[in-house]
C-alpha positions as CSV (number, residue, x, y, z in Angstrom):
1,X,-5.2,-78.4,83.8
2,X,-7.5,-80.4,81.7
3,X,-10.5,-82.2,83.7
4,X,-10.5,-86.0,82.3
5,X,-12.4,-89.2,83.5
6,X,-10.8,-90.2,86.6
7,X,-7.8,-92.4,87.2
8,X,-8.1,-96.4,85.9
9,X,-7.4,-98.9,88.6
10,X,-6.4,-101.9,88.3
11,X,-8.0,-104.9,89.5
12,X,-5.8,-107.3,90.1
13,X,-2.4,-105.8,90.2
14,X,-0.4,-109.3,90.8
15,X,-0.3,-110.2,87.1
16,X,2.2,-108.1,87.2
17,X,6.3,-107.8,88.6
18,X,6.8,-104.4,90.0
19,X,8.8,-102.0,87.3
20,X,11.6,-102.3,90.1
21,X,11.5,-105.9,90.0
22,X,13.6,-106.2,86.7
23,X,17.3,-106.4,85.3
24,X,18.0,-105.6,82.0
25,X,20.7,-107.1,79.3
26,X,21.3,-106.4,75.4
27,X,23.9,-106.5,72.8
28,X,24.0,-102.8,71.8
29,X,21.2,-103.0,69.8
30,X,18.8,-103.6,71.9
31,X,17.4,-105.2,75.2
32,X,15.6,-107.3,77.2
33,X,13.9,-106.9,80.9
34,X,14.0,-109.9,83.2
35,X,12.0,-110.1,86.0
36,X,12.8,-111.9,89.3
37,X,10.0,-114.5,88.5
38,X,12.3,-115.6,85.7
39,X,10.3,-114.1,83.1
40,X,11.3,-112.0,79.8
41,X,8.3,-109.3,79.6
42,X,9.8,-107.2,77.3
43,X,12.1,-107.3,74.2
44,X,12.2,-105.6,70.8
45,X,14.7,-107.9,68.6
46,X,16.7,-106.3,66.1
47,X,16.7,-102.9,67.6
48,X,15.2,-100.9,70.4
49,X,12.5,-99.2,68.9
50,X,11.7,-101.9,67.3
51,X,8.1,-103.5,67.7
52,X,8.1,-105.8,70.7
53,X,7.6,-109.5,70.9
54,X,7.8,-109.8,74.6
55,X,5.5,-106.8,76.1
56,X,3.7,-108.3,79.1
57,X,5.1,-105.5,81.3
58,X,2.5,-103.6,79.6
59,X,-0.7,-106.4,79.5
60,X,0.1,-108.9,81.4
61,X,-2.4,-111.4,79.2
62,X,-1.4,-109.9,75.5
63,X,1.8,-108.8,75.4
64,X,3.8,-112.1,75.0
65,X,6.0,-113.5,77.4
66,X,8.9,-116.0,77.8
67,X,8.6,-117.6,80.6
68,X,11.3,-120.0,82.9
69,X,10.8,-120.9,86.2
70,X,10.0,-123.5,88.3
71,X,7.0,-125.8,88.9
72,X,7.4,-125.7,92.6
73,X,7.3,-122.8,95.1
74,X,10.7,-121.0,95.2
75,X,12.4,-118.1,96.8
76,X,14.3,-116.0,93.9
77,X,17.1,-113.9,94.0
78,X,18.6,-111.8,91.5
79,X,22.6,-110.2,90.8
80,X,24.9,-109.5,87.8
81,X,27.3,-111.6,87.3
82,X,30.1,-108.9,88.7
83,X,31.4,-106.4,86.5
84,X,28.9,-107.6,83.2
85,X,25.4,-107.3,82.1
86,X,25.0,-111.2,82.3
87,X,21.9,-111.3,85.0
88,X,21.6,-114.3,87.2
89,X,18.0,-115.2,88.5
90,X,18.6,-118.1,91.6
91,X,15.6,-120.4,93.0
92,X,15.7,-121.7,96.2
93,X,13.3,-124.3,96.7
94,X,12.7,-127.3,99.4
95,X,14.4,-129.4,96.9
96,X,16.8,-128.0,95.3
97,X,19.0,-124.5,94.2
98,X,18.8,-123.7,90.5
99,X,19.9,-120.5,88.3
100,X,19.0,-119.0,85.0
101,X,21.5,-117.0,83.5
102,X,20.4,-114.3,81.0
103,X,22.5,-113.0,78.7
104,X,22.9,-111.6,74.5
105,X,26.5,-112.0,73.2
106,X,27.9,-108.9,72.0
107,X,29.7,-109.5,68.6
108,X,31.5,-106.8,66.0
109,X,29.0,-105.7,63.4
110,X,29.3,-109.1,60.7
111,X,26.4,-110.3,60.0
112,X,26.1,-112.1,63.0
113,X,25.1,-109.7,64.8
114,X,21.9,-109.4,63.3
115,X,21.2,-112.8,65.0
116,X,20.8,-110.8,68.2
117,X,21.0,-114.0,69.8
118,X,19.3,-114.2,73.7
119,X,20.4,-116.9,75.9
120,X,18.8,-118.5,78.7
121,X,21.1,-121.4,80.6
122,X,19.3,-122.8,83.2
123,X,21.8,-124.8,85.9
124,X,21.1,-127.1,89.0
125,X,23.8,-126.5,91.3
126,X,21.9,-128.6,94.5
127,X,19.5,-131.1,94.5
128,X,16.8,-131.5,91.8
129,X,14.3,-129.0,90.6
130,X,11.4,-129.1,88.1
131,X,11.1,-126.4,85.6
132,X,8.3,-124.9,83.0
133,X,9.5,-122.8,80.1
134,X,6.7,-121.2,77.6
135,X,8.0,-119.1,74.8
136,X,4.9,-116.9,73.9
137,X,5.9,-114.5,71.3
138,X,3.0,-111.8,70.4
139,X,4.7,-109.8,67.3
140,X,4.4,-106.0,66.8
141,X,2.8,-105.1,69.8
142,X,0.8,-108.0,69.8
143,X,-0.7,-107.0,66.7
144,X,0.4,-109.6,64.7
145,X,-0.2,-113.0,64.6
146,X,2.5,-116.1,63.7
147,X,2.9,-119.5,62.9
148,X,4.8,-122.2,64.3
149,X,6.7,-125.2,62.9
150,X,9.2,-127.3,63.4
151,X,12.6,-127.6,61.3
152,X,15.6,-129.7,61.8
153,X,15.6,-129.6,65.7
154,X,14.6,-126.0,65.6
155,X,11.0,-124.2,66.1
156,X,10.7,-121.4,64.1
157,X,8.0,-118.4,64.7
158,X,6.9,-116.6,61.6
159,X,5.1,-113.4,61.1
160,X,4.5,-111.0,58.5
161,X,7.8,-108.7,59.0
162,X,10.2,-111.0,61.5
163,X,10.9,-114.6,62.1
164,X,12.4,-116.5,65.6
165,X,14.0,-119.5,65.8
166,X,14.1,-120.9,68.7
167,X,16.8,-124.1,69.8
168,X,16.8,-126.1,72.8
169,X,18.8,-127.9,74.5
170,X,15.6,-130.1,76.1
171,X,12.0,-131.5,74.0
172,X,9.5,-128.6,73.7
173,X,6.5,-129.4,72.2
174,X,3.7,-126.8,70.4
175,X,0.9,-125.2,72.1
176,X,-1.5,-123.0,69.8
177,X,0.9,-120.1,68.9
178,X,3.4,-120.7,71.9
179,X,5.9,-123.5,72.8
180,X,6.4,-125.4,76.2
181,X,8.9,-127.3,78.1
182,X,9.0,-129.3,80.9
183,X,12.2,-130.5,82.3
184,X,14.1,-131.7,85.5
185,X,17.6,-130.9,86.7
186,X,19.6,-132.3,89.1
187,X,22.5,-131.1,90.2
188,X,25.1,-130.8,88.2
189,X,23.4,-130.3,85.0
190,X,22.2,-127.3,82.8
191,X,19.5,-126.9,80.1
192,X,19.9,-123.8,77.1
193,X,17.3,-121.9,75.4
194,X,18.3,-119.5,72.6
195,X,16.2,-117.6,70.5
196,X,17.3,-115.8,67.4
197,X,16.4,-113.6,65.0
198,X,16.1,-115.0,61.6
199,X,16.2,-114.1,57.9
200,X,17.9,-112.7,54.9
201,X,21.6,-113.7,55.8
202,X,20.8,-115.0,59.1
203,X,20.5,-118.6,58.9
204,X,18.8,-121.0,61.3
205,X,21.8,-122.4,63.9
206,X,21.4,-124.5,67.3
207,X,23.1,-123.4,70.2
208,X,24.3,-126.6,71.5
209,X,25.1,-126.2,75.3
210,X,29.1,-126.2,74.8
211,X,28.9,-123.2,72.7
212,X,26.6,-121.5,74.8
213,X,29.5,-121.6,77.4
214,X,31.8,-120.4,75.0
215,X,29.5,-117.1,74.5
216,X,29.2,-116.9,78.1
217,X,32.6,-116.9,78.6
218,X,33.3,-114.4,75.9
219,X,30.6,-112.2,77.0
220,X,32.1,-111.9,80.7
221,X,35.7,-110.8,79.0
222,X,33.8,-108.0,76.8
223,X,32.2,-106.4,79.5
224,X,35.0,-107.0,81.9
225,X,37.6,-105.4,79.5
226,X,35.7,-102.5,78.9
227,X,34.6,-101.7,82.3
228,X,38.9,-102.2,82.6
229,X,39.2,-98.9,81.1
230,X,37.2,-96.8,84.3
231,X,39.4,-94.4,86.1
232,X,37.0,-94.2,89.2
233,X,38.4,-95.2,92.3
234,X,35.8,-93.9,94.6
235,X,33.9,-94.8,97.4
236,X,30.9,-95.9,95.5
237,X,32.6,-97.8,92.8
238,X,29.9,-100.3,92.7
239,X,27.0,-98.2,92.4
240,X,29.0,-95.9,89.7
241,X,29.9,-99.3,87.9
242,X,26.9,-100.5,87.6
243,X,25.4,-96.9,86.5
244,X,28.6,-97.4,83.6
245,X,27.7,-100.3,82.5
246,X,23.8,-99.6,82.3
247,X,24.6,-96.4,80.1
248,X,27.2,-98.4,77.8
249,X,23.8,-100.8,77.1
250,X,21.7,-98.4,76.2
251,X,24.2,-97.2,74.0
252,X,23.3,-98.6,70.1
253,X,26.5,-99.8,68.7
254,X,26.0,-99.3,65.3
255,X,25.2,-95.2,64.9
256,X,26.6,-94.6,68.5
257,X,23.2,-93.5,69.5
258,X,22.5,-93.5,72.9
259,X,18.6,-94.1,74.3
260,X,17.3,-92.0,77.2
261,X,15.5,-95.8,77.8
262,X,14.9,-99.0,76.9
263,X,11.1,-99.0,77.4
264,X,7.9,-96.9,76.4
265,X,4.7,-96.5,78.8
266,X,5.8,-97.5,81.9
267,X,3.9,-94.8,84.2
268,X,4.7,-92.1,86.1
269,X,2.0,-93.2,88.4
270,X,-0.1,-96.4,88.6
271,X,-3.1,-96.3,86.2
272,X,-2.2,-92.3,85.1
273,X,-1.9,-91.1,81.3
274,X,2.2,-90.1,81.9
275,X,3.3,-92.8,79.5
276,X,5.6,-91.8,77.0
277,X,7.9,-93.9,74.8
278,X,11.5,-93.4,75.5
279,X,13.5,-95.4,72.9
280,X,15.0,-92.6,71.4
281,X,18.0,-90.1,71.4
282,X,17.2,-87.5,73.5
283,X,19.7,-84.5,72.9
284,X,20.1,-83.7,75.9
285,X,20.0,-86.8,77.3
286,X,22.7,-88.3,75.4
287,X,25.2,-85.9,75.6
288,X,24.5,-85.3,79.5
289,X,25.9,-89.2,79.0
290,X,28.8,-88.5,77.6
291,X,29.9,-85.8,80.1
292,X,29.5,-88.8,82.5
293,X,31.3,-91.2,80.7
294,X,34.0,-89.3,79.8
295,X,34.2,-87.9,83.2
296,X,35.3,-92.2,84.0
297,X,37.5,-92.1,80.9
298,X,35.4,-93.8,78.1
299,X,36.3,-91.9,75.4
300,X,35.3,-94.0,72.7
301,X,31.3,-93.7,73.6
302,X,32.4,-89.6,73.3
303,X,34.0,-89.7,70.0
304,X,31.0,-92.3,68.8
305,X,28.4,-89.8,69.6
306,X,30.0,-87.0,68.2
307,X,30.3,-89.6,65.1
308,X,26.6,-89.8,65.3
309,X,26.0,-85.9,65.4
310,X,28.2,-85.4,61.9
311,X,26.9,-88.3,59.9
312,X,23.7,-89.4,61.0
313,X,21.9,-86.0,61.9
314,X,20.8,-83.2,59.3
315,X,21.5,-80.0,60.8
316,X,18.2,-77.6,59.2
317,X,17.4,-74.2,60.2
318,X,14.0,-74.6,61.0
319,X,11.3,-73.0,63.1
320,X,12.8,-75.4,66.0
321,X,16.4,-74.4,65.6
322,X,18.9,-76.1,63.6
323,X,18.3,-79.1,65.9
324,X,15.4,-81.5,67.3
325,X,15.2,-82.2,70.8
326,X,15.2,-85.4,69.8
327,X,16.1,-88.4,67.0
328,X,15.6,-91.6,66.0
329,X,18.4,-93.9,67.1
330,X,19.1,-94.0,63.4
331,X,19.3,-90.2,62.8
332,X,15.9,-90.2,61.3
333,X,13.8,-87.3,62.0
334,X,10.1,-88.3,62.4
335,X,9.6,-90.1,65.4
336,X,5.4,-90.1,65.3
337,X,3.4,-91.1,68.3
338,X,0.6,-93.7,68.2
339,X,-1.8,-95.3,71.2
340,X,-2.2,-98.9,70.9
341,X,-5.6,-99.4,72.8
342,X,-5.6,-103.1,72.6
343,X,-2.7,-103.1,75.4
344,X,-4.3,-102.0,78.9
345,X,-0.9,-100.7,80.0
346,X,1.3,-101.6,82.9
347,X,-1.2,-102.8,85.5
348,X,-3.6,-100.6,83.9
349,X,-2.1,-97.5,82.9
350,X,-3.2,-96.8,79.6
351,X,-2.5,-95.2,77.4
352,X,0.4,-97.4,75.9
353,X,2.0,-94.8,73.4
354,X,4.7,-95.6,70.5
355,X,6.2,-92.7,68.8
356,X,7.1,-89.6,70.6
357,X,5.1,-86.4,69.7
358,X,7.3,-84.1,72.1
359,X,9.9,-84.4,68.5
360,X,9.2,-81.2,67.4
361,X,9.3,-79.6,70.5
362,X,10.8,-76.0,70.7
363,X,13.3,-76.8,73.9
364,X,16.0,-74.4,74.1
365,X,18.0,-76.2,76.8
366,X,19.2,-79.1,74.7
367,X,21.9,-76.6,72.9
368,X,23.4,-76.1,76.6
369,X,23.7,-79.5,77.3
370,X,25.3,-80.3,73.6
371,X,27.8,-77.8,73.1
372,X,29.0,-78.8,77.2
373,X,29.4,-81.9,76.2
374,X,31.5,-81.4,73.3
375,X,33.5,-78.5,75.2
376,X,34.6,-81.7,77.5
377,X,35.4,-84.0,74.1
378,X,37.4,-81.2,72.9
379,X,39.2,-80.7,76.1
380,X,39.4,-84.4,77.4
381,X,39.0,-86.6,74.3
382,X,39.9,-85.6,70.9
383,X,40.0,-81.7,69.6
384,X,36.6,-81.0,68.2
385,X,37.4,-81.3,63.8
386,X,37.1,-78.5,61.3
387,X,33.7,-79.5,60.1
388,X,32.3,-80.2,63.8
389,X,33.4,-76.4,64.9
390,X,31.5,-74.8,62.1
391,X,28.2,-76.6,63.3
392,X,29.0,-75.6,66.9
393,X,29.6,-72.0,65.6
394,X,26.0,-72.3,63.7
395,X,24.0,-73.4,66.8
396,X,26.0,-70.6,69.0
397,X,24.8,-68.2,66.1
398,X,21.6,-69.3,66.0
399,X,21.1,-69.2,70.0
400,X,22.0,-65.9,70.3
401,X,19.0,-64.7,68.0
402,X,16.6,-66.8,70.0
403,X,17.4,-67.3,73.4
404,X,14.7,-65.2,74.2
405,X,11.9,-67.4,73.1
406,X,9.4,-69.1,75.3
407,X,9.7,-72.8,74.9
408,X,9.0,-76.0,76.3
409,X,12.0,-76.3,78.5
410,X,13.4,-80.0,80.1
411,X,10.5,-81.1,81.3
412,X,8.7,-81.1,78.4
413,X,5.4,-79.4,79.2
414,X,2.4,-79.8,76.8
415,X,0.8,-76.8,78.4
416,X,2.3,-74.4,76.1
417,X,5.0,-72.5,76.0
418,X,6.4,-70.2,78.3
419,X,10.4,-68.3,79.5
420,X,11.7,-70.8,81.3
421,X,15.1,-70.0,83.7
422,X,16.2,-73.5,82.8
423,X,16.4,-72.9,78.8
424,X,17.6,-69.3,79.3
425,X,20.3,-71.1,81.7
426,X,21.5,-73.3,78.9
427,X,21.1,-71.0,76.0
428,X,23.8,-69.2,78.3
429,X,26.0,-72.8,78.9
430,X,26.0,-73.3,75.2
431,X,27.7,-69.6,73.8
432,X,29.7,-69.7,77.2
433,X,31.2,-73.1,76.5
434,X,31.4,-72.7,72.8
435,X,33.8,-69.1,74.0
436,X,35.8,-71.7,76.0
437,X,36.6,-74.0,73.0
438,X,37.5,-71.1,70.6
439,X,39.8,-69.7,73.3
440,X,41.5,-72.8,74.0
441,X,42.0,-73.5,70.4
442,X,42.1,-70.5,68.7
443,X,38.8,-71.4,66.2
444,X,36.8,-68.2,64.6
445,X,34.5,-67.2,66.2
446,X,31.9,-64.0,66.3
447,X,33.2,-63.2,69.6
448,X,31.9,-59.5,70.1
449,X,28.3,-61.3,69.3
450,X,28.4,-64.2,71.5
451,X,29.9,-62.1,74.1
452,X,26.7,-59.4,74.2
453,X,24.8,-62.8,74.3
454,X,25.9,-64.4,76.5
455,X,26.1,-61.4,79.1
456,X,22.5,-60.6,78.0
457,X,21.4,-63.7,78.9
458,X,22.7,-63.7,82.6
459,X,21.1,-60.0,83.0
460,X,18.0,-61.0,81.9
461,X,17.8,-64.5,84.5
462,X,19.4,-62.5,87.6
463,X,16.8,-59.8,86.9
464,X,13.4,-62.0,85.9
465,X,14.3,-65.1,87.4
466,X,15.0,-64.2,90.6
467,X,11.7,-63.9,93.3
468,X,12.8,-61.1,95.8
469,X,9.8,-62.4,98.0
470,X,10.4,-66.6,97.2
471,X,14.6,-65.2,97.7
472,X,14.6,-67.6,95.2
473,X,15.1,-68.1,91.4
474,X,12.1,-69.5,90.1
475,X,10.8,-71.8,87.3
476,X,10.0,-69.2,84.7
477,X,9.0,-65.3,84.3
478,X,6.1,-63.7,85.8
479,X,5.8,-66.5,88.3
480,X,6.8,-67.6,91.5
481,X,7.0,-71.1,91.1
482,X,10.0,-73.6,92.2
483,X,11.1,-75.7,90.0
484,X,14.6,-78.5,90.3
485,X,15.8,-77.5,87.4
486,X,17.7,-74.6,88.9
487,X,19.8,-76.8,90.8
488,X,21.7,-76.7,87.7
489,X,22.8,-73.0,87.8
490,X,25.9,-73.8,90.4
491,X,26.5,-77.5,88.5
492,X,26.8,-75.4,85.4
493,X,29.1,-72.8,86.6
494,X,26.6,-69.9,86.1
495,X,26.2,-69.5,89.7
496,X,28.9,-69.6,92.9
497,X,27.5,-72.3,94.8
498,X,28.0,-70.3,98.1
499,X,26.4,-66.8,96.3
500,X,23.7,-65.9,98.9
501,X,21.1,-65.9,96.7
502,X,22.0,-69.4,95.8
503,X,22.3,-70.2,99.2
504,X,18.9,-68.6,100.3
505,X,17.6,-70.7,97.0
506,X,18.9,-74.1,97.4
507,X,17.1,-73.7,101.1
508,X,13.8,-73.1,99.4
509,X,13.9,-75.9,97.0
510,X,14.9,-78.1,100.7
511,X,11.4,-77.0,102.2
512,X,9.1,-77.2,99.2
513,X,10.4,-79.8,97.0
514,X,12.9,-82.1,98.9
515,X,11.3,-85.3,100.7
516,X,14.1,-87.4,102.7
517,X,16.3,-86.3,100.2
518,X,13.9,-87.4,96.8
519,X,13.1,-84.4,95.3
520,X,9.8,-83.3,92.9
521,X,10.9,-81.8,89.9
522,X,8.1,-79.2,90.7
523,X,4.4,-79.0,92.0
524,X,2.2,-79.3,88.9
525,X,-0.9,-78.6,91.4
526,X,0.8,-74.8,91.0
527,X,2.6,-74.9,87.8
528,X,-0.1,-76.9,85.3
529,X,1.5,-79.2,83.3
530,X,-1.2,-80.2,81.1
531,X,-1.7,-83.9,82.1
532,X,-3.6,-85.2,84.8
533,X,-2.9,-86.9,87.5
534,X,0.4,-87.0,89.9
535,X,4.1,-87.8,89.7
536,X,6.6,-89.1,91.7
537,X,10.0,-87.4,92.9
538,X,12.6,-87.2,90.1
539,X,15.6,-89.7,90.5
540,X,17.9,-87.3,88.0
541,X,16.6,-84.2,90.6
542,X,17.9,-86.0,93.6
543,X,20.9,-86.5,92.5
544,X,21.6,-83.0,91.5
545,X,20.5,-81.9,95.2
546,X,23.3,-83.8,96.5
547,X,26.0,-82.4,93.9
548,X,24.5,-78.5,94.6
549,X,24.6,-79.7,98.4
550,X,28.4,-80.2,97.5
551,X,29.4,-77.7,95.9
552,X,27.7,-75.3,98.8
553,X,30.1,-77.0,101.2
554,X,27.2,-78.9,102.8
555,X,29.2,-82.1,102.4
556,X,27.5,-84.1,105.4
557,X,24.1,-83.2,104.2
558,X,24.9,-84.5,100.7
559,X,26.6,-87.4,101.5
560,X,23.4,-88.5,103.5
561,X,20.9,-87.3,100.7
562,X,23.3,-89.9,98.6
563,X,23.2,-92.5,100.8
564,X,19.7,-92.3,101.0
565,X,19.0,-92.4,97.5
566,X,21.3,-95.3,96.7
567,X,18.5,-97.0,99.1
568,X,15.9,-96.5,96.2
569,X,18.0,-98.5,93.9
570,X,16.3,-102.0,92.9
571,X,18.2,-105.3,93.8
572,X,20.7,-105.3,90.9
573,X,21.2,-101.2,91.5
574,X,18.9,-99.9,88.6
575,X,16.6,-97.0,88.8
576,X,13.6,-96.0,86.7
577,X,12.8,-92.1,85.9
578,X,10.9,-91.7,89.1
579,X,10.3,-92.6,92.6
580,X,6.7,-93.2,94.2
581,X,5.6,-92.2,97.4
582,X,6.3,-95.4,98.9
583,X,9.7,-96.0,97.6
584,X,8.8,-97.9,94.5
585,X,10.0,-96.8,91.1
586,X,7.5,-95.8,88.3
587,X,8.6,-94.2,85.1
588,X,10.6,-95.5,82.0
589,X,13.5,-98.2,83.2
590,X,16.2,-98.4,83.3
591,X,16.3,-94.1,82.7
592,X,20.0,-93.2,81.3
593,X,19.3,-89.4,83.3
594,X,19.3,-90.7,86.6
595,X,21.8,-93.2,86.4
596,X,24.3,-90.1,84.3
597,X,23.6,-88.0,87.7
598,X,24.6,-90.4,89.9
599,X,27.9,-91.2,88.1
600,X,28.2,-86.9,88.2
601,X,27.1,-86.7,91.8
602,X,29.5,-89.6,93.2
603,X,32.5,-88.2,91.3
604,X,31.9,-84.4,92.8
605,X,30.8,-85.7,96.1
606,X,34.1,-87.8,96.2
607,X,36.1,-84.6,95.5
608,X,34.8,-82.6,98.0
609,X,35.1,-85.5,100.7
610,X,39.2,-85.5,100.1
């Protein structure tokens, strides 16, 4: 592992709301977080990977901010308003009870919707309370500076490439580049900030209070009629819910596109390098999505993804395989990565990264994960078409000729490249599932070929992957190191889950890697990653323990691991990539893996509980 200047501290650590400390809402384009001090600290309008306006999550003094909360000492408490992404921050002061209500309509795609209108309704509901709002946009990154004016009622902000307009319902007045308010309530009434994006076809419009009930109203029936369509009736129908509705709004309406997060650089440990931006489609990611969605009957996500693959994506025989590990939620195919040094990074973990240089990563795994996810379209959504086949019989083709290649694997390692059990694994899911859908429906298919593949494959992992001293399979060939990612041989079907080796396995990943049921992905102490620093356990890891815990018939050991983990869930029930050493979450947030898992792991665990 490289040797690099130690670890940055931060100084003062309270300019910042804990990662956990957030909800999140967005239109299907992109999103806001919303922390419990009443404050937007980041937002990318128009679309997520977008430049931000709001990025004080990563400098607290920079970044831009838009701040609403009141001038007196107050308890806060955040919820959803149930079954939406509308996010309710309440105040609870000596004087009075207020709430802001956070939401963006969602709206079909006329032009409208390029408003991506963000609401703010503040309401007294007892007593009086003062209240402070600053709007303190910092465009691109904070790397552009704006104008402000006012016209006809409105302020508008104006930089080079995008312009806000912001309407209230109560007098704001101009400070330097930002605007303030100051404003009582007593009970009874309400105050409304909007702020929209402006330009081309998108007029300037007020949101006068009446209409922003009216979008309230109408936003609370969308989310409510599509959450309708869930077929889980399980005994964590809240937690699985919520994990629903936090995949369908990181979902980008207009490709289908689904990002594995809607933030970048949010660390993997406090004032450590493991920053990475993660407003993109991962592969792997995204369809692992889909298998949980469709797994609650949302079939329409499914059949927009695979809309995504046909249209969006160019399918090119490359060095990498005829597909990246990952895209641009537009299809596009050069995702470059940048550091912007003038942002010191979530209490000071810099580097702040844009861009992900992981894109041309060789990861065999992601072919696994895609052709399983279409193998469950095809056999509970719609019947894979004509044109979709052939590309699923091209990437089968091509996986057969180069399963064998060291790669980077699911973790994404920039140590080099090296056999890991994990691709081999899903090189093996992806000729095994695409045998399936040619069975089922009778499609061409090189059987003979796939067949020596496939059976190649499972020879080659139950003869090199397997640690006769560990009696365990391990993370990759030639070494005897665990790694979580193996929990995925019984989930996948390669495995029995009660094969004694599994057994004997699934007992070695409990001693080394399990902690009170969180569980490290791996040790990178053993297995060099090539970053510095440490990690914490891996939410998306967890929840595979208690599936494989399952599936072994250790059903009262999984249901506690599940318990426990729901317990690392923030107030509203999100969860970032990772869990700290003391329970906090660190990572990207909201992640779309971990909250995928949990959907997979309630659904199984529910089965095997009768």
């Amino acid at each position: 592992m490289t040797v690099a200047d130690p670890i940055r501290r931060p100084t003062d650590a309270s300019r910042y709301a804990p990662i956990a400390e957030h909800g999140l809402i967005g239109d299907l384009r992109t999103a806001a977080l919303v922390d419990t001090r009443g404050t937007i600290d980041w937002y990318c309008p128009v679309r997520f990977d977008a430049p931000s306006v709001f990025a004080s999550i990563l400098d607290a003094d920079r970044g831009g901010s838009f701040r609403l909360t009141p001038e007196v000492p107050a308890r806060t408490k955040q919820f959803y308003f149930p079954d939406t992404n509308i996010l309710i921050t309440r105040f609870f002061a000596d004087d009075g009870v207020a709430e802001v209500q956070d939401f963006m309509p969602i709206v079909d795609d006329s032009r409208e919707a390029d408003r991506h209108r963000l609401i703010r309704r503040v309401l007294c509901v007892r007593g009086s309370l003062p209240f402070t709002a600053r709007v303190a946009p910092r465009f691109d990154y904070a790397r552009q500076s704006h104008t402000v004016r006012a016209e006809e009622g409105l302020t508008i902000f104006e930089s080079p490439e995008l312009s806000l307009a912001l309407t209230s319902s109560v007098a704001v007045e101009t400070d330097g580049a930002d605007v303030v308010s100051t404003f009582k309530l007593v009970e009874g009434e309400a105050a409304v900030f909007a702020l929209d994006r402006i330009g081309g076809t998108v007029q300037p419009r007020h949101c006068p209070q009446a209409e922003a009930d009216e979008l309230f109203d109408a936003t609370v029936r969308y989310w409510r009629r599509w959450l309708s369509q869930s077929r889980y009736r399980g005994r964590w129908r809240e937690m699985v819910h919520r994990s629903a509705l936090t995949l369908k709004l990181l979902t980008y309406a207009p490709t289908g596109a689904i990002v594995a997060a809607p933030t970048t650089s949010l660390p993997e440990q406090i004032g450590g390098e493991r920053n990475w931006d993660y407003r993109y489609v991962w592969v792997r990611d995204a369809a692992f999505c889909i298998y949980a969605l469709l797994r609650l009957g949302f079939a329409q996500e499914a059949e927009a993804f695979v809309r995504f693959l046909s249209e969006d994506i160019s399918f090119d025989n490359g060095p990498g395989g005829p597909m990246q590990i990952m895209y641009g939620i537009d299809g596009r195919s050069e995702i470059p990565e940048q550091t912007l040094p003038h942002l010191e990074g979530h209490q000071g973990s810099a580097p702040v990264r844009v861009g992900n240089a992981a894109v041309h990563q060789l990861q065999l795994d992601i072919y696994g994960a895609l052709v399983d996810s279409l193998y469950l379209y095809d056999k509970w959504g719609q019947p894979l078409a004509s044109d979709h086949w052939d590309t699923v019989s091209d990437a089968v083709g091509w996986v057969c000729d180069n399963w064998d290649r060291p790669d980077m694997s699911v973790w994404e390692t920039r140590a080099g490249p090296q056999h890991f059990l994990y691709s081999q694994l899903m090189c093996w899911v992806a000729i095994e599932r695409a045998m399936r859908i040619a069975r089922h429906r009778g499609l061409p298919a090189d059987m003979a070929r796939w067949s020596k593949a496939r059976d190649d494959i499972y020879r080659r992992i139950m003869r090199c992957g397997w640690s006769p001293r560990r009696r365990a399979f391990v993370q990759r060939e030639g070494e005897e190191v665990l790694d979580a990612s193996v929990l995925m041989m019984p989930l996948s079907k390669f495995i029995s889950p009660t094969d004694p080796k599994w057994l004997s396995t699934l007992d070695a990943l409990g001693e080394e890697l399990v902690s009170d049921s969180l569980v490290y992905r791996y040790d990178p102490k053993v297995s060099p990653d090539g970053l510095r620093g440490e990690e914490g356990t891996f939410s998306i890891c967890s929840f595979w323990y208690v599936e494989a815990l399952s599936r072994a018939g250790r059903v009262d050991d999984a249901r506690l691991a599940f318990e426990k983990m729901l317990t690392y869930a923030n107030h509203v029930g999100l969860y970032a990539e990772e869990i700290g050493r003391t329970g906090e979450q660190i990572g990207n947030f909201p992640q779309a893996f971990t909250h995928l898992a949990l959907i997979s792991a309630a659904f199984n665990l529910d089965r095997a509980l009768g």
